[in-house]
KOLVEX-925828 format. One record per atom (N, C-alpha, C): x negated, y negated, z negated; residue in one letter. Coordinates in steps of 0.05 Angstrom, whole numbers, plus 5000, padded with zeros to 4 digits. Layout:
<ketors>
XYZa/...
</ketors>
This chain:
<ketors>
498450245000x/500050005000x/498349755000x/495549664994x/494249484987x/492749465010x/492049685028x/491249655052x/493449495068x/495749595072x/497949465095x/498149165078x/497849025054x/498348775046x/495848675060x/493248735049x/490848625068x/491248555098x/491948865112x/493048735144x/494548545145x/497048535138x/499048395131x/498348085135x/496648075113x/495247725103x/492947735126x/491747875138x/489347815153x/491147655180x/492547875193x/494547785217x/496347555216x/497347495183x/498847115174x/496646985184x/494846985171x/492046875176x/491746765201x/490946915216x/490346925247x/492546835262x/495146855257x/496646795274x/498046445258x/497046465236x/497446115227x/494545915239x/492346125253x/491245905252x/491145825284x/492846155304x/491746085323x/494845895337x/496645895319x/499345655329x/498745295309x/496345335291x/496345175294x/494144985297x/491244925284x/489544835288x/487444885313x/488045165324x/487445245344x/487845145367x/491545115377x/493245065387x/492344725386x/491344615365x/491544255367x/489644215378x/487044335372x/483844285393x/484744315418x/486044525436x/485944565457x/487644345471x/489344275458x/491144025470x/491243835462x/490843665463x/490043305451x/492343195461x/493343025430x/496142885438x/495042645452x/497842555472x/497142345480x/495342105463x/495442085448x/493841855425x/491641925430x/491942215420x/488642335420x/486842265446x/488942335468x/486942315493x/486242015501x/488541795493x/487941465498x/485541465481x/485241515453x/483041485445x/480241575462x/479941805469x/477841815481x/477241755508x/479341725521x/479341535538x/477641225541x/478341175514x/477840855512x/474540975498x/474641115491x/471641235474x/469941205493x/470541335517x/468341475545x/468041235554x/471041075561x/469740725581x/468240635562x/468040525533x/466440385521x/464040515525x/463340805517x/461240795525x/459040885545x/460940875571x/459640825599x/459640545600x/460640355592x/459840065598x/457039935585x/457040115554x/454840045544x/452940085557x/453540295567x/450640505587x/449840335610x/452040255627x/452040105660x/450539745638x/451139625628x/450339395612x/447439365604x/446639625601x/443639785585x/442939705613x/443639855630x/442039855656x/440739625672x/443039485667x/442939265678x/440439115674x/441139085647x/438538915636x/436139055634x/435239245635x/432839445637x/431639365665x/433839385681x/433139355709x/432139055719x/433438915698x/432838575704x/429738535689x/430138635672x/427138625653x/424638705672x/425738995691x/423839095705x/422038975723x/424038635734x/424438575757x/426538545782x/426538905777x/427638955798x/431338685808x/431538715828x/433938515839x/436138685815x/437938575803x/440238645786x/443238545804x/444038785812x/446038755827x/448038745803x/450738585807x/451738415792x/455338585798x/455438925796x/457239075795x/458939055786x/460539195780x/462939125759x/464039385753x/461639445727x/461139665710x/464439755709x/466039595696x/468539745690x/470239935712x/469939825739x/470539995763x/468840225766x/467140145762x/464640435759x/465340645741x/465640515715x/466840755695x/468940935705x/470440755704x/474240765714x/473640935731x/472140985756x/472241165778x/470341415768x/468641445753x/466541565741x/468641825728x/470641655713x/472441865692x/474841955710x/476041765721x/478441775739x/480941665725x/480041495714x/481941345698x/482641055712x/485740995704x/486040655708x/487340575684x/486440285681x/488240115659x/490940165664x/492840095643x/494740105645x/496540055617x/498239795616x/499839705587x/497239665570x/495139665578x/492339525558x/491039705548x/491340065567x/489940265551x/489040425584x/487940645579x/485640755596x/487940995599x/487941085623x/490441295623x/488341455655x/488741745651x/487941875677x/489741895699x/488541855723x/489941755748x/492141955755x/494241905756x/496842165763x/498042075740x/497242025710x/499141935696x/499142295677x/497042475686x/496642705667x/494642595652x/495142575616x/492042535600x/491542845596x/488642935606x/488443255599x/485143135603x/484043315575x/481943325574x/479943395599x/476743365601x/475643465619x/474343705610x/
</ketors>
């Protein structure tokens, strides 16, 4: 009898964790995904911004881009109501 309670609780176990914390990593609520959305442009702009000036320091000519289109096409994202949303209007992780 103490064996089938062990199974019992092992399989609650496993099946509480794979409907739920399991289940939440693999799918990011929309919030979740605006957030990293807005995570990845900030920090590809930092990055394209870095460049910039590295490249100006270098010398070299500093072409005068517009990092945020760069990102934006980089991720496949467009603004949208003041937040970063993936193009089609699906937020799904990469």
């Amino acid at each position: 009898m103490a064996k089938l309670i062990v199974i019992v609780a092992v399989i609650a176990a496993g099946y509480w964790y794979w409907s739920g914390p399991y289940q939440a990593g693999r799918a990011p609520s929309e919030a979740q995904q605006l957030q990293q959305n807005a995570r990845d442009m900030k920090r590809c702009m930092r990055r394209e911004a870095s460049m910039n000036a590295a490249s100006g320091m270098a010398g070299a000519p500093v072409e005068d881009g517009d990092g945020e289109t760069l990102c934006a096409q980089k991720y496949g994202l467009v603004l949208r109501d003041g937040q970063w949303h993936r193009e089609g209007g699906a937020n799904v992780s990469d």
